[in-house]
N, CA, C and O of each residue as an XYZ file, in Angstrom:
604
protein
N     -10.620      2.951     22.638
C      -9.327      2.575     23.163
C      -8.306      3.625     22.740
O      -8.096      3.857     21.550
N      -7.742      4.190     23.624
C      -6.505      5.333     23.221
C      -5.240      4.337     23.028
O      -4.864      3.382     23.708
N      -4.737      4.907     21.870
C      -3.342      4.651     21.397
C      -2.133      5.780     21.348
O      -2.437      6.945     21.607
N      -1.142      5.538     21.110
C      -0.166      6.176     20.660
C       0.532      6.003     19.745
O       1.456      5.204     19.897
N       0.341      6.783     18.248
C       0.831      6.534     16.826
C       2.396      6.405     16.802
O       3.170      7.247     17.258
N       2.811      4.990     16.084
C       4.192      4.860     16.239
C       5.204      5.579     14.844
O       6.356      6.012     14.801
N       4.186      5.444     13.888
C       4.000      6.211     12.443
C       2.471      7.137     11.932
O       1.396      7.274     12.516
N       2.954      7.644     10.625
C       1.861      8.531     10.525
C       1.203      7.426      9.208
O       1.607      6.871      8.186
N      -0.177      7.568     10.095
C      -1.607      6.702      9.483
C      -2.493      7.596      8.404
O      -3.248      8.530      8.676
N      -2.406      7.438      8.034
C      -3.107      8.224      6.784
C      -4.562      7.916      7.091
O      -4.989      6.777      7.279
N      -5.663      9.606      7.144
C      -6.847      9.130      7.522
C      -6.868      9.401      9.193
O      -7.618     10.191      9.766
N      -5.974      8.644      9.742
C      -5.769      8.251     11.696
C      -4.981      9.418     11.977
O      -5.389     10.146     12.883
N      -3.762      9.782     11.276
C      -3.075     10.709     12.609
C      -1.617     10.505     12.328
O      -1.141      9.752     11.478
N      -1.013     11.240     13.117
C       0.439     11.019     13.027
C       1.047     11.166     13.834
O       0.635     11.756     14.832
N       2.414     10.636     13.721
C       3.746      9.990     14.909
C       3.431     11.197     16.288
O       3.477     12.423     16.390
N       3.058      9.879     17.337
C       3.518     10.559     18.504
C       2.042     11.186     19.196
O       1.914     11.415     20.399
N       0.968     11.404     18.154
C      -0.437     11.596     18.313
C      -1.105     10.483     19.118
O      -1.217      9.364     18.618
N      -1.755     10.872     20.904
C      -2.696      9.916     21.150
C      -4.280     10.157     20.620
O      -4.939     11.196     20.566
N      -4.598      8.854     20.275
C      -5.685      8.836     19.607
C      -7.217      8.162     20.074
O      -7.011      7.007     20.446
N      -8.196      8.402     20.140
C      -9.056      7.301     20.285
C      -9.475      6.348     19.360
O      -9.680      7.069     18.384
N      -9.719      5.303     19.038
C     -10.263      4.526     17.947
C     -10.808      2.801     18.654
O     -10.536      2.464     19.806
N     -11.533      1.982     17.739
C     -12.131      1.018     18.097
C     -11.156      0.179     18.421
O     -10.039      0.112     17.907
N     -11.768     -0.710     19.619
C     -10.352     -1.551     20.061
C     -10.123     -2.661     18.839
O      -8.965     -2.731     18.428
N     -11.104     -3.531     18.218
C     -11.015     -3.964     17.247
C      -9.893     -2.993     16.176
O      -9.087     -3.764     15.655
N      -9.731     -1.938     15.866
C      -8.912     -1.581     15.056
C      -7.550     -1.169     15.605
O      -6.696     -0.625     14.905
N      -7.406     -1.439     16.813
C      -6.660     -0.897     17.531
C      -5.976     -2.543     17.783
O      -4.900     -2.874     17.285
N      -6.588     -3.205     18.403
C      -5.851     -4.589     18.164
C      -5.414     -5.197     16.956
O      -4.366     -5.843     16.930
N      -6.297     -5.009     15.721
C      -6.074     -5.844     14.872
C      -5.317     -5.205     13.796
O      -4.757     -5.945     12.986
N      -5.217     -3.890     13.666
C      -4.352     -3.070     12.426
C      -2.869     -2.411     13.227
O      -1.664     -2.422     12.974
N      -3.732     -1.870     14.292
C      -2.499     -0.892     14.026
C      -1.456     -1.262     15.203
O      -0.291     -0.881     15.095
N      -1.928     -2.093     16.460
C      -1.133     -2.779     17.292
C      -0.177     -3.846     16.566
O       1.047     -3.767     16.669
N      -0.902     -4.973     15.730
C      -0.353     -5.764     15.192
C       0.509     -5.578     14.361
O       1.257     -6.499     14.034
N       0.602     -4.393     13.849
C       1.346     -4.123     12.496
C       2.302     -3.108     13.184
O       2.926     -2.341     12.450
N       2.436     -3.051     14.264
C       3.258     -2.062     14.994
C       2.979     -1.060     14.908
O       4.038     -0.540     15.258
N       2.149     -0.040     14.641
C       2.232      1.337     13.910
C       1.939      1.940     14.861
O       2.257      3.128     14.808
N       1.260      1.495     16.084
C       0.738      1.849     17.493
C       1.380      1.441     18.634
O       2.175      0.502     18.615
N       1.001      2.314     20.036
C       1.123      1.565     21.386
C      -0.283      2.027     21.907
O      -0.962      2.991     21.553
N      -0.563      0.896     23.011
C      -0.882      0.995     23.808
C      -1.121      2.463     24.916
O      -0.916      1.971     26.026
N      -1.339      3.484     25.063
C      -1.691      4.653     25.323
C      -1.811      4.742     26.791
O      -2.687      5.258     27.487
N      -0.167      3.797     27.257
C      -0.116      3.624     28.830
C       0.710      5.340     29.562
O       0.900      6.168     28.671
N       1.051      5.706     30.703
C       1.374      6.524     31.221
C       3.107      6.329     30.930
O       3.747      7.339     30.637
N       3.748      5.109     31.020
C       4.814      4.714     30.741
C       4.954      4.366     29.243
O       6.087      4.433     28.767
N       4.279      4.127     28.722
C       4.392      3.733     26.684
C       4.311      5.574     26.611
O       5.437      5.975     26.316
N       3.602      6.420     26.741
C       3.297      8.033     26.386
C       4.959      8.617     26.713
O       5.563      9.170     25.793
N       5.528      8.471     27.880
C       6.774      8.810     28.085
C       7.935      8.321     27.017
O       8.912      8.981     26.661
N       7.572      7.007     26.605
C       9.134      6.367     26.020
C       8.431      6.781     24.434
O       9.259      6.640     23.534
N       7.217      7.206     24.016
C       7.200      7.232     22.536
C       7.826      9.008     22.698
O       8.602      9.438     21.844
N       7.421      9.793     23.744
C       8.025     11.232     23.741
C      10.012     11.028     23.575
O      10.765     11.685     22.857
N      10.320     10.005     24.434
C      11.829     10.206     24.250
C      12.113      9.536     22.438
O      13.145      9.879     21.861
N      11.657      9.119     22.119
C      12.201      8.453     20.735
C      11.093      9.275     19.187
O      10.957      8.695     18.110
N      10.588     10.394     19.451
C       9.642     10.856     18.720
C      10.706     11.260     17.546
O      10.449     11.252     16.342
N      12.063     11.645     18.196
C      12.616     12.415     16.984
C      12.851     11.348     16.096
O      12.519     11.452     14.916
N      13.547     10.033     16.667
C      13.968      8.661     15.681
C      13.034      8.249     15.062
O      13.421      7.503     14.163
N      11.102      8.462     15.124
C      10.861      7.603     14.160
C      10.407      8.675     13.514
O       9.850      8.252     12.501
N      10.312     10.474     13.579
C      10.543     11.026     12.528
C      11.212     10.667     11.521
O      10.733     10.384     10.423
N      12.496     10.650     11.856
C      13.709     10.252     10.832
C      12.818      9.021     10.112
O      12.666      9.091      8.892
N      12.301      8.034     10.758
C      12.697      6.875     10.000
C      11.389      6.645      8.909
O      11.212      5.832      8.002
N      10.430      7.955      9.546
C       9.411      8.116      8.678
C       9.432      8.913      7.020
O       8.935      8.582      5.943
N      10.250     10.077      7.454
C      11.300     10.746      6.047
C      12.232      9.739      5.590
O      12.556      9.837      4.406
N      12.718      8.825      6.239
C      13.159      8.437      5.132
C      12.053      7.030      4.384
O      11.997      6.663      3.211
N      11.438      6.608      5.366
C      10.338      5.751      4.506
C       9.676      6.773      3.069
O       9.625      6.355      1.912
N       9.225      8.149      3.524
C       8.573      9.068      2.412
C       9.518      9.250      1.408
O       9.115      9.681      0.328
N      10.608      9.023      1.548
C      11.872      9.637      0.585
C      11.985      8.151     -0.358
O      12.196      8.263     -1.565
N      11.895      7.313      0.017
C      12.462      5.902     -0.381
C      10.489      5.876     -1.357
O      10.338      5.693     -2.564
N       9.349      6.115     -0.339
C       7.972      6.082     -1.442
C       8.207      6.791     -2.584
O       7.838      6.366     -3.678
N       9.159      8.507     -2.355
C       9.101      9.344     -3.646
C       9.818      8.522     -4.867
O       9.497      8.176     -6.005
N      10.739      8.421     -4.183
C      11.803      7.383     -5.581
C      11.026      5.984     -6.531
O      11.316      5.566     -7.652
N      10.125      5.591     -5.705
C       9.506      4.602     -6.503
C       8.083      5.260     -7.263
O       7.518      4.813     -8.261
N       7.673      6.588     -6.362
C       6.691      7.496     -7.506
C       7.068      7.825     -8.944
O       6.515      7.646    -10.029
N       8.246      8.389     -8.538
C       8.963      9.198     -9.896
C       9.595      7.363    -10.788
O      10.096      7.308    -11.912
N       9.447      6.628    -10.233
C      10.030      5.756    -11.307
C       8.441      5.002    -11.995
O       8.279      4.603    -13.148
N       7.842      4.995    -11.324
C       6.433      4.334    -11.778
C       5.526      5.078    -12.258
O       4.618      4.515    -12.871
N       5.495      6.979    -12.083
C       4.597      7.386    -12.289
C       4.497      7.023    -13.794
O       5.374      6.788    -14.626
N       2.482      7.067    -13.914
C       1.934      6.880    -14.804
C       2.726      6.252    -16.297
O       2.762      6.648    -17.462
N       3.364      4.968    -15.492
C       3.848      4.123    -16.765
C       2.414      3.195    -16.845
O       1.296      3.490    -16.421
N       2.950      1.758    -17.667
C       1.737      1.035    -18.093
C       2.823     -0.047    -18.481
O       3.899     -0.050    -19.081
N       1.804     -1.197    -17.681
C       2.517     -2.324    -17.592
C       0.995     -3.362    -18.195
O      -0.219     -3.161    -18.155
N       1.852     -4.478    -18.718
C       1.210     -4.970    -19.442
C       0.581     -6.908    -18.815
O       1.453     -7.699    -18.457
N      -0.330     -7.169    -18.806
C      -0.265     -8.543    -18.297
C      -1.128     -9.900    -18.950
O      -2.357     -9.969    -18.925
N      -0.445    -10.703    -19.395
C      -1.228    -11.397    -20.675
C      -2.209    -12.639    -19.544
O      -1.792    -13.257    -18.564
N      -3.302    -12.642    -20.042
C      -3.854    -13.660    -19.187
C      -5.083    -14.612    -20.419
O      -4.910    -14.512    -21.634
N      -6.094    -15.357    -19.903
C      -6.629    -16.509    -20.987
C      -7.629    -15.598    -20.443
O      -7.780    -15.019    -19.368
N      -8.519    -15.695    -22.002
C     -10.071    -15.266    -21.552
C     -10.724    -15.496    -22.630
O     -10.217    -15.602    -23.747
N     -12.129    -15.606    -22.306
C     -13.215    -16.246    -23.289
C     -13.243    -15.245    -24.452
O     -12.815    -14.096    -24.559
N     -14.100    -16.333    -25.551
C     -14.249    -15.145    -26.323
C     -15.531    -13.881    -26.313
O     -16.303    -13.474    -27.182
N     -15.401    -13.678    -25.495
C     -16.320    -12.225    -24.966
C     -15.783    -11.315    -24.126
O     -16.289    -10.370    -23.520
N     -14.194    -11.929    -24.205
C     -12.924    -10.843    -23.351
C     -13.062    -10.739    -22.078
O     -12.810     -9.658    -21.545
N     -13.512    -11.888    -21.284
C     -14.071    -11.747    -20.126
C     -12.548    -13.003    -19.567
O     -12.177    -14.015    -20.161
N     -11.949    -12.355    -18.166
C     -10.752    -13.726    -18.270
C     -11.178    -14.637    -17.186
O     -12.267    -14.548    -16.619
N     -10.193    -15.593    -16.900
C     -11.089    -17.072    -16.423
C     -10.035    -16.440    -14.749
O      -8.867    -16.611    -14.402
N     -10.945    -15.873    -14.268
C     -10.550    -15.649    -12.922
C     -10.364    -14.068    -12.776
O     -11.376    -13.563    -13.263
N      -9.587    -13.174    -12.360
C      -9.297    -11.940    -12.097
C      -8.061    -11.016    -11.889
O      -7.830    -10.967    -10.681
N      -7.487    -10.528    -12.352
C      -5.995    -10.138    -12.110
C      -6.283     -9.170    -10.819
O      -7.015     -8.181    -10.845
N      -5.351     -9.795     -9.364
C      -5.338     -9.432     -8.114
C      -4.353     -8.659     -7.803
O      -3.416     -8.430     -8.568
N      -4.480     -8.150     -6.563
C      -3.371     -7.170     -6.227
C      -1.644     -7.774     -6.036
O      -0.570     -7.212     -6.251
N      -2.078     -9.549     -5.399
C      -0.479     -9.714     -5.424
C       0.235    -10.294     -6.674
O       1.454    -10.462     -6.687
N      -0.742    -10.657     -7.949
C      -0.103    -11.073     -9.230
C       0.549     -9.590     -9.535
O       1.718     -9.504     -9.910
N      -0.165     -8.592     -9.378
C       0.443     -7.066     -9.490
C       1.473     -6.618     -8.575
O       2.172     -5.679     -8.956
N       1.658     -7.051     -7.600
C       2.506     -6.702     -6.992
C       4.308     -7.804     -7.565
O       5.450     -7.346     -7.517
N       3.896     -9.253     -8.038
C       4.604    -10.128     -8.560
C       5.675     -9.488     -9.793
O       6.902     -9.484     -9.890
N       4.484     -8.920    -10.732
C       4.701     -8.091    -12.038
C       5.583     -6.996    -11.781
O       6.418     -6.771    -12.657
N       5.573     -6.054    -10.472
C       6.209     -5.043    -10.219
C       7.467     -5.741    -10.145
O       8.397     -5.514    -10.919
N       7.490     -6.352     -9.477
C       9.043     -6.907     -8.907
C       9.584     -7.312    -10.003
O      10.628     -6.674    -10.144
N       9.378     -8.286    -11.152
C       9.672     -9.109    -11.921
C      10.532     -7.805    -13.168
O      11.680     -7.796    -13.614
N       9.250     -6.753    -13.418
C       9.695     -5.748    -14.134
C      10.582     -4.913    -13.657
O      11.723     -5.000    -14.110
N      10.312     -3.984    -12.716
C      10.850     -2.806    -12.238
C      12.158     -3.133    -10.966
O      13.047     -2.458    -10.448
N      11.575     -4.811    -10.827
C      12.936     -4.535     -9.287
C      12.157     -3.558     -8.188
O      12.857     -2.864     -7.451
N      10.990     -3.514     -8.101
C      10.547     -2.588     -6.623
C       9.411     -3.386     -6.344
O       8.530     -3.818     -7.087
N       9.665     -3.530     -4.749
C       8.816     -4.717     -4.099
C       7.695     -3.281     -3.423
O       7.967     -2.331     -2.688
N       6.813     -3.579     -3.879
C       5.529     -3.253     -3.403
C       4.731     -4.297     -2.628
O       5.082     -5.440     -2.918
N       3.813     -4.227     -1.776
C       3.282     -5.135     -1.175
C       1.860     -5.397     -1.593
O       1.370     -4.271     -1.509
N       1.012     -6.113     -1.948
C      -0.223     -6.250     -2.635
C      -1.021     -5.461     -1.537
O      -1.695     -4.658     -2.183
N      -1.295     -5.278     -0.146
C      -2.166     -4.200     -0.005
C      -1.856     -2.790     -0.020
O      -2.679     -1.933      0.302
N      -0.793     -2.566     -0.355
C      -0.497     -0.829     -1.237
C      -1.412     -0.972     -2.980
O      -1.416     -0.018     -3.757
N      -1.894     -1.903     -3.206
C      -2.456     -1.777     -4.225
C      -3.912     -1.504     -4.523
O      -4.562     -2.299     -3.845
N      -4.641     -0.799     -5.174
C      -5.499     -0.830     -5.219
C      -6.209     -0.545     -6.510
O      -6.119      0.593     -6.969
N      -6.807     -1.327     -7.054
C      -7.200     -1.065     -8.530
C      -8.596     -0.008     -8.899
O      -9.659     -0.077     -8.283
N      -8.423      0.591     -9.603
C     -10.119      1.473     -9.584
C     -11.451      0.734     -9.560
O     -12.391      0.984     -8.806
N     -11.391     -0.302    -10.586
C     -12.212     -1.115    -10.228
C     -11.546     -2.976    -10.735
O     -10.543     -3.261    -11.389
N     -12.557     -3.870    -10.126
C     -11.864     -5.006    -10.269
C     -11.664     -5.330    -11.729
O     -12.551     -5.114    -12.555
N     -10.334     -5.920    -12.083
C      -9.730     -6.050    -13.313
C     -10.426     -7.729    -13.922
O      -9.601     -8.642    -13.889
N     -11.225     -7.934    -14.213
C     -12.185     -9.148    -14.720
C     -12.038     -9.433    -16.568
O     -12.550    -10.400    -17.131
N     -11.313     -8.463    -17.195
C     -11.793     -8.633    -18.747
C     -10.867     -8.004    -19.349
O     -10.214     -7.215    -18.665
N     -10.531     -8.155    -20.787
C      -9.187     -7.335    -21.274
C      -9.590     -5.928    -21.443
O     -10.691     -5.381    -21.486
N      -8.373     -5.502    -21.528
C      -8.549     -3.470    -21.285
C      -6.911     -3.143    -20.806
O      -5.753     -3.558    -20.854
N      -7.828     -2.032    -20.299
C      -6.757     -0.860    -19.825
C      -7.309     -0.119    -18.235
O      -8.227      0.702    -18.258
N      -6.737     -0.458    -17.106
C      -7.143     -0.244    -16.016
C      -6.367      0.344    -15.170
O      -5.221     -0.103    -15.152
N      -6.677      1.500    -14.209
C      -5.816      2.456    -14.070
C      -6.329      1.540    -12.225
O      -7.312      1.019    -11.698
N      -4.345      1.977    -11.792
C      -4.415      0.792    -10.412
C      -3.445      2.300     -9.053
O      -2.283      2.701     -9.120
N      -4.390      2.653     -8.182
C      -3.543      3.480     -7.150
C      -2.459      2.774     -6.440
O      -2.430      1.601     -6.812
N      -1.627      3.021     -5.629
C      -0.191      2.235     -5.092
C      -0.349      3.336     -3.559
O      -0.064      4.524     -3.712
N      -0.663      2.998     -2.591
C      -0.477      3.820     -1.504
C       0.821      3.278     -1.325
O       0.974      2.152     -0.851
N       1.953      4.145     -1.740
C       3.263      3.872     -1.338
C       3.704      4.655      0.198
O       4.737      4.318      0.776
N       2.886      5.609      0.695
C       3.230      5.897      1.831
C       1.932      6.631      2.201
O       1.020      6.639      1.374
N       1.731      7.466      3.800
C       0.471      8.178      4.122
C       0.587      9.297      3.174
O      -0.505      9.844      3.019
N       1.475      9.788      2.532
C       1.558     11.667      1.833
C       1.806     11.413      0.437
O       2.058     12.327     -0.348
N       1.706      9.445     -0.105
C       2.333      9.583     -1.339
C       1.708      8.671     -2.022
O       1.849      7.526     -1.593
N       0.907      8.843     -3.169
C       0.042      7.838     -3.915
C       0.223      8.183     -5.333
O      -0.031      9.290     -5.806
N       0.605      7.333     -5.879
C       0.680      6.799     -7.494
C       0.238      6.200     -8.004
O       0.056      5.082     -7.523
N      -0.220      6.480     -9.245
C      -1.072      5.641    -10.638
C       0.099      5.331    -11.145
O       1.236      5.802    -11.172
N      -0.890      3.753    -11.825
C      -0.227      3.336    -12.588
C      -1.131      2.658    -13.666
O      -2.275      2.447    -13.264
N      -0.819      2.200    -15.184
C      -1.809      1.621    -15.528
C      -1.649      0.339    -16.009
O      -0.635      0.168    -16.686
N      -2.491     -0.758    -15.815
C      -2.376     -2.407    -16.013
C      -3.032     -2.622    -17.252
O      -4.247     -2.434    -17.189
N      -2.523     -3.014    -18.531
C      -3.247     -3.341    -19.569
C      -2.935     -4.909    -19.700
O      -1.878     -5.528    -19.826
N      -4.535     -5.379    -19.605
C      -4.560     -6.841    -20.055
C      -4.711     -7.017    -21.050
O      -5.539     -6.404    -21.724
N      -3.853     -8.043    -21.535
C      -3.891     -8.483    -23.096
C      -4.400    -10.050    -23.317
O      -4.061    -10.643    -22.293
N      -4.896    -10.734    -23.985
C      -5.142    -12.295    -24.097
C      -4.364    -12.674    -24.356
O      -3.544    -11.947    -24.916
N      -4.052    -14.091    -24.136
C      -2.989    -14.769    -23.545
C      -3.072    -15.972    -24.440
O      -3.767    -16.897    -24.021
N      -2.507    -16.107    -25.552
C      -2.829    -17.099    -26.455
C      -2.380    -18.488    -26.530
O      -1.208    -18.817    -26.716
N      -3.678    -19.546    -26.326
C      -3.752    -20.504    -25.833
C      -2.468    -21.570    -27.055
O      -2.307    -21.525    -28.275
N      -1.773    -22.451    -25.912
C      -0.606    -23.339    -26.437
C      -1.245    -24.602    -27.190
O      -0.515    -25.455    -27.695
């Protein structure tokens, strides 16, 4: 199914690029989430007249990702949770309790699928978590779980 990129897809392509890809991904990611059109003779014309506006609105999405790089890079945030005694915790620290933590601490709303942890966070430690804050801009950060001492 040909599309026409409404933003730049990291991996897919960028603004204004027609593309081929599966209609399944084409209906379900990138139509739905707006990031695409439809790859009609009339959609190809109106994304050419407005290519320069969602430049703009793409620099400034990248400009607004840098500011939350440089404030997050490689800090370490901390998150107390219950776990057995073999340091193993009673469930898993997920991307939107992490995304909760961001907000609560820092004041910057990240969305839990910009998150991505290296591997799943199951036990106390120190776990290093990527942030796709934009297609050109990715930041570490690191999540240290601590036990959470029972009341």
């Amino acid at each position: 199914m040909k599309v026409i990129l409404l933003e730049n897809v990291r991996k897919v392509g960028s603004i204004g690029e027609v593309i081929d890809v599966k209609r399944g991904f084409a209906r379900n990611f990138l139509i739905a989430q707006k990031k695409a059109l439809f790859a009609s003779k009339e959609n190809i014309k109106e994304v050419e007249k407005i290519k320069n506006e969602l430049g703009k609105k793409d620099l400034e999405k990248r400009n607004a990702a840098k500011e939350i790089d440089e404030k997050l890079k490689n800090k370490e945030f901390t998150i107390k949770k219950l776990s057995t005694e073999n340091r193993e915790l009673y469930g898993s620290v997920k991307p939107t309790e992490i995304s909760k933590m961001l907000k609560d601490a820092e004041n910057i709303e990240i969305y839990p699928s910009m998150i991505q942890p290296d591997k799943e966070i199951k036990s106390i430690g120190t776990y290093n978590v990527n942030l796709n804050l934009h297609s050109d801009i990715q930041s570490k950060i690191k999540i240290k779980v601590i036990a959470k001492e029972e009341d």
